[in-house]
C-alpha distance (Angstrom), angle and dihedral (degrees) to the residues before:
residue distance angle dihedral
X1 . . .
X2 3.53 . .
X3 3.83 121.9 .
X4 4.13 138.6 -168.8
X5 3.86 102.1 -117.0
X6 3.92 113.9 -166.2
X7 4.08 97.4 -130.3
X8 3.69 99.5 176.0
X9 4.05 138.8 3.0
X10 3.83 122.7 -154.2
X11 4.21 129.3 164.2
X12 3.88 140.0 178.6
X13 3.74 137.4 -148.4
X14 3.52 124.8 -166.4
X15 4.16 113.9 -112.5
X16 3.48 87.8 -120.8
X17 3.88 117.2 92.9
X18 3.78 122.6 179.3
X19 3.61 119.9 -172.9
X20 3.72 140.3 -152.3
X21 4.27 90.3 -106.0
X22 3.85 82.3 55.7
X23 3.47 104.8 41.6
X24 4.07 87.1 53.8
X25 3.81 89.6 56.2
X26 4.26 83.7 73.5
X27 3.37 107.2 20.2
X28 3.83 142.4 55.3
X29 3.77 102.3 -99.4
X30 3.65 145.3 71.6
X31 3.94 140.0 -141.6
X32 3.22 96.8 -107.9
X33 4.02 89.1 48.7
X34 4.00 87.0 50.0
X35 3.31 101.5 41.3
X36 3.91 100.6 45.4
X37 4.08 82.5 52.3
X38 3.43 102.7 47.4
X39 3.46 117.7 10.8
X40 4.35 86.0 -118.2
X41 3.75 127.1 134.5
X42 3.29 105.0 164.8
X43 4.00 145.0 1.2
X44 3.76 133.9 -154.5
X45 4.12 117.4 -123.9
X46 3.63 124.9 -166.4
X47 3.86 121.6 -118.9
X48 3.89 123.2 -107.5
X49 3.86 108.5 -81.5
X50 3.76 82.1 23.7
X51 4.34 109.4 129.7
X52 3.80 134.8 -170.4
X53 4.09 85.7 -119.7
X54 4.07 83.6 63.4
X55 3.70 93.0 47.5
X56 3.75 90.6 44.9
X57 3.65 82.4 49.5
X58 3.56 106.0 64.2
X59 3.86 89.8 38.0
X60 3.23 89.1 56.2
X61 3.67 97.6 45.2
X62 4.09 85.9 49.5
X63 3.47 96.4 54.0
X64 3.62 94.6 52.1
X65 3.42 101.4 52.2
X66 3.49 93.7 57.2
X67 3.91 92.3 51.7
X68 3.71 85.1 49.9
X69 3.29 85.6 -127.4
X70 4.76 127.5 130.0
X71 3.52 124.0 -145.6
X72 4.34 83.6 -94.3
X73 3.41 81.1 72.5
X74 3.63 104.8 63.4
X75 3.67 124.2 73.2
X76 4.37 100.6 -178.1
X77 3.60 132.9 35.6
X78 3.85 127.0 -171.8
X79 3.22 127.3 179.4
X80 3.53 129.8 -167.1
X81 3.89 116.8 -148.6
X82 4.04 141.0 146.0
X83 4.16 86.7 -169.4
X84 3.70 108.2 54.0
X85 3.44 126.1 -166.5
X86 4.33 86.0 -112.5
X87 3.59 132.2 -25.9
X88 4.02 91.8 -88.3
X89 2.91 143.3 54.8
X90 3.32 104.5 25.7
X91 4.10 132.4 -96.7
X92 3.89 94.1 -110.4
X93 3.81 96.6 46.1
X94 4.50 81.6 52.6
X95 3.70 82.9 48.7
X96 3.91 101.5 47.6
X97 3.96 84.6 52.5
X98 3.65 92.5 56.4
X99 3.59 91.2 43.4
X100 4.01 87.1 56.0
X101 3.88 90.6 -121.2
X102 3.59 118.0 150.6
X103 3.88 100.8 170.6
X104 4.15 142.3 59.6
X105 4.07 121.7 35.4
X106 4.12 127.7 -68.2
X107 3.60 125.3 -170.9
X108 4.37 138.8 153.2
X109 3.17 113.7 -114.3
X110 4.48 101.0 -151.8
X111 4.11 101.6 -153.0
X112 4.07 87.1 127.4
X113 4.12 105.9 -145.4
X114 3.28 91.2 13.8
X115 3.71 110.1 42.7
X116 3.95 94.0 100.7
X117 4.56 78.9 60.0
X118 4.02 84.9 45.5
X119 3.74 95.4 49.4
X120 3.67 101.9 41.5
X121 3.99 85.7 49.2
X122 3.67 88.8 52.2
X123 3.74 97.5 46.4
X124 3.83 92.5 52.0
X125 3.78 87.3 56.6
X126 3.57 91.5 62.0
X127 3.56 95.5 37.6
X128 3.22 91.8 60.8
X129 3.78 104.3 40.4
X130 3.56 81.1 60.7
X131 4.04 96.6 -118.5
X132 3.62 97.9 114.7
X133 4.14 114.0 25.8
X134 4.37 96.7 -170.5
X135 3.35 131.2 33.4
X136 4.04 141.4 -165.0
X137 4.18 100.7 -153.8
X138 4.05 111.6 -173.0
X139 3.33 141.4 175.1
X140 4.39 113.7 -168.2
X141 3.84 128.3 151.5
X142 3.26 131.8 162.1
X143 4.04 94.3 -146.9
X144 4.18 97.6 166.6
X145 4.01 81.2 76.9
X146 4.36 86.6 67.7
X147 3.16 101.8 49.0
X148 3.88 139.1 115.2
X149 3.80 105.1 -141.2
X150 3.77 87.0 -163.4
X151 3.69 97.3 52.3
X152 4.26 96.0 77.9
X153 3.46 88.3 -172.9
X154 4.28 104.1 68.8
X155 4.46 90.9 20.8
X156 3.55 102.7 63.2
X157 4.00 84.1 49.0
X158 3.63 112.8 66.7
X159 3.78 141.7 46.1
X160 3.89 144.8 -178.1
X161 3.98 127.3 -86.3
X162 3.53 155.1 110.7
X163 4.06 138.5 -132.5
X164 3.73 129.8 177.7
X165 3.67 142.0 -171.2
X166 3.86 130.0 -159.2
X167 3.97 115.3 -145.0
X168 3.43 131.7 -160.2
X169 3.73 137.7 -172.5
X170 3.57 117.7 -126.1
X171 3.76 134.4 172.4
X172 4.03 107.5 -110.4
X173 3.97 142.0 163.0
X174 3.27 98.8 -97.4
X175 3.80 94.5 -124.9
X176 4.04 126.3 131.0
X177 3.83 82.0 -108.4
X178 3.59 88.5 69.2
X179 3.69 126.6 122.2
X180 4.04 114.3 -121.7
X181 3.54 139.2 41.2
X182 4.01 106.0 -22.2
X183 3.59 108.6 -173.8
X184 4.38 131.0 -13.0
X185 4.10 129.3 -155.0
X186 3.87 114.5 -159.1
X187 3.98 116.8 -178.2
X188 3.91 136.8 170.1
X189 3.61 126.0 -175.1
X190 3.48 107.2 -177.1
X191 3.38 104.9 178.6
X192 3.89 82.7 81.4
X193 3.64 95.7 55.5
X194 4.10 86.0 121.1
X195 3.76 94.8 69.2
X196 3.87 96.9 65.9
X197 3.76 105.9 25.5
X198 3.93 144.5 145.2
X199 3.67 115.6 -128.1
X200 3.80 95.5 -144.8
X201 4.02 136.3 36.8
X202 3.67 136.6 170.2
X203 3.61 96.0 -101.3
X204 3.96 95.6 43.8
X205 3.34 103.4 37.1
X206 3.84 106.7 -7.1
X207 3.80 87.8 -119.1
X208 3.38 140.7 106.8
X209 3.58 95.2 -122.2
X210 4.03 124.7 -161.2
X211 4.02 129.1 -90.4
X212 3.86 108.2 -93.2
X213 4.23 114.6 -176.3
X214 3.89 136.7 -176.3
X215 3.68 93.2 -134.8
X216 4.06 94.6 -160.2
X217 3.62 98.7 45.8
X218 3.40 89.8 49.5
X219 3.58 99.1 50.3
X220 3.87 89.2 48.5
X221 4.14 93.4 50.7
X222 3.57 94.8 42.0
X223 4.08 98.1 56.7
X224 4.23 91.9 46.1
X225 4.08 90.2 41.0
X226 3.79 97.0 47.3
X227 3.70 86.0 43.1
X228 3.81 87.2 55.0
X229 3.50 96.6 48.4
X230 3.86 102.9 40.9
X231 4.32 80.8 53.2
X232 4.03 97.6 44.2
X233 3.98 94.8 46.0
X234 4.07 84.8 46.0
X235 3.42 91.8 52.2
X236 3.85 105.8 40.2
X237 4.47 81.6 63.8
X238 3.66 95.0 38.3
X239 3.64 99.6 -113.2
X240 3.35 132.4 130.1
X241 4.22 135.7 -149.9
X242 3.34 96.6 -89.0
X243 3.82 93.1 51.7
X244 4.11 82.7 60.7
X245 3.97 114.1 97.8
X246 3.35 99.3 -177.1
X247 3.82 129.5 13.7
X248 4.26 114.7 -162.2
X249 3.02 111.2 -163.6
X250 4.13 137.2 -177.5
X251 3.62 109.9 -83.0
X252 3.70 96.5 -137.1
X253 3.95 103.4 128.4
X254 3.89 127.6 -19.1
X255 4.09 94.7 -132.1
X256 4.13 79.7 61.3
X257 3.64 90.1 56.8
X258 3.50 109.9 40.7
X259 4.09 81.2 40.6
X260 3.81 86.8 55.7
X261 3.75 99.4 41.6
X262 4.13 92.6 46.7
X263 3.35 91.1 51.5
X264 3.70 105.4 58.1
X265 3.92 86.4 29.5
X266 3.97 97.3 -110.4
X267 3.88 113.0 165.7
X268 3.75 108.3 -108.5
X269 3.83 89.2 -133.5
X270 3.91 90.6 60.3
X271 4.13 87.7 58.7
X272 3.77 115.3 95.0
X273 3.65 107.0 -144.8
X274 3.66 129.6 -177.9
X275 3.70 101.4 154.4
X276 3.51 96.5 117.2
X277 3.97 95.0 59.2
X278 3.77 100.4 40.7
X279 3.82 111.1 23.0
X280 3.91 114.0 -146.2
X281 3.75 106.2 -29.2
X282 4.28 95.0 178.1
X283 3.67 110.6 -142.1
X284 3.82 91.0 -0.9
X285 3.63 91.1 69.3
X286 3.74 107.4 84.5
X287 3.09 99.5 41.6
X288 3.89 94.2 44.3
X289 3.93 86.3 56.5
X290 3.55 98.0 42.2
X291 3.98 96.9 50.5
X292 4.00 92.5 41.8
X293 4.30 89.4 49.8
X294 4.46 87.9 45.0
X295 3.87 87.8 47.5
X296 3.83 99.6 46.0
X297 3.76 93.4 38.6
X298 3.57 118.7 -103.8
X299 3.55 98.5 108.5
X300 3.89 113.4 52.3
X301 3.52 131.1 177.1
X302 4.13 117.7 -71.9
X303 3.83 92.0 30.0
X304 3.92 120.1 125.3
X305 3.57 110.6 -114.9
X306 4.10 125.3 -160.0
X307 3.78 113.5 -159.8
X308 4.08 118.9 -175.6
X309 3.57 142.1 167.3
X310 3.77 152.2 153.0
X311 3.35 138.5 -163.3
X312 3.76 147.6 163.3
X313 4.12 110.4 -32.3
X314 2.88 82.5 59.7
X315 4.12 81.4 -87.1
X316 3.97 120.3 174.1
X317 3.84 131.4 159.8
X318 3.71 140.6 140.8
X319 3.84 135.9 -145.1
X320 3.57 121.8 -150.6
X321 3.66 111.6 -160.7
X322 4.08 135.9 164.2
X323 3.66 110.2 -140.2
């Protein structure tokens, strides 16, 4: 069978850092406040004239050179977002211009945290249906241009940045010792769609708005659907925890992780965790972990990888790949 192998990794951060100390000199807070919360010290913010598409950009540009692979070589870009570059077109067809492409299909893909999850599930659809046979898979936002700086609850939260993966289809045996993308979990309960919201939008209020969040209810969601996703993606390749070296996780809030990892007994040193270096950065998270832990070492090739999320929708999903 055909499987989703993860050729190359690349990610961006903004030069910009802002840290808890700074962020109390103008808002209501503190580090010790922050940190206690969310397990956050500091966050990355784009500069002025700074876009997603350029984040996405130098991802992108990352990720391919360590596939060895040029833009000529990719034939499907998706890029997961909640701050596009504009309202149309979208992100991915901005960032197939700058990447001088003139060929194969780009779209966003809107599943907020986890949109990088959405996209990479997506792309390893049409991987393996044979319709697309590489792909460039990114999650970017530039999230410190929603927010409320008076509302201490959502600012001190997120940050700016941008990860990417490139995908390739190759022939395989169609065994759990496979490399590639081994099994993916996609869920939406919209009934929720309350608890992580935007209090604008171009057809309500033709504004952008600014992030608003029910701390609590998300916190009690998140543990049960992470939970739900790590054990459904697990299942679906006949694996269980233990078979899992490393687990990357959305850096939303540490209490979610550890809450995660205790209850479906994962080892705390098998968790990647970045949290405390570049807050909540949406659908840049995973793939911001997951490039950062392959670069400095953790993560080497033939280990078993489990990557989860969720985000506003409520969205959650997990992708369980061997790299």
């Amino acid at each position: 069978m055909i499987r989703s192998v993860i050729r190359g990794c690349g990610s961006y951060l903004p030069q910009k850092v802002v840290t808890n100390h700074e962020l109390a000199e103008f808002v209501d807070t503190s580090d010790e406040w922050i940190s206690s919360r969310t397990g956050i010290k500091q966050r990355y913010m784009a500069a002025e004239g700074e876009v997603t598409s350029d984040l996405a950009l130098y991802a992108a540009e990352r990720a391919l050179r360590d596939a060895d692979m040029g833009p000529d070589d990719i034939d499907l870009i998706i890029v997961g977002t909640t701050t596009p570059d504009r309202s149309l077109p979208a992100t991915a067809a901005i960032l197939q211009d700058k990447l001088g492409m003139g060929h194969g299909a780009a779209f966003d893909i809107q599943a907020v945290c986890s949109g990088f999850i959405y996209g990479l599930a997506v792309a390893d659809n049409f991987l393996k249906a044979g319709q697309h046979q590489t792909a460039l898979v990114i999650g970017a936002e530039t999230l410190t241009r929603l927010l409320d700086w008076k509302d201490r609850n959502t600012c001190v939260l997120f940050g700016d940045g941008a990860g990417a993966v490139v995908l390739g289809a190759e022939q395989s045996a169609g065994t759990k010792a496979d490399r590639g993308i081994l099994s993916t979990f996609l869920r939406c309960d919209g009934r929720l769609n309350k608890l992580i919201t935007s209090d604008g939008g171009i057809s309500e209020t033709q504004s952008a708005g600014h992030i608003r969040m029910e701390g609590r209810e998300v916190f009690r969601n998140a543990v049960a659907k992470i939970a739900e996703a790590i054990e459904v993606a697990l299942g679906e390749a006949d694996l269980s925890i233990a078979d899992v070296d490393w687990f990357v996780p959305h850096q939303a809030n540490i209490r979610i992780l550890n809450s995660t990892a205790k209850r479906l007994g994962i080892p705390e040193e098998k968790v990647i965790v970045t949290i405390a270096e570049h807050g909540n950065t949406s659908s840049a998270s995973v793939p911001l972990a997951l490039d950062l832990a392959i670069k400095d070492g953790p993560i080497k090739k033939g280990d078993l990888i489990l990557l989860e999320a969720m985000g506003g929708g409520l969205t959650w999903g997990s992708a369980l790949v061997r790299l």
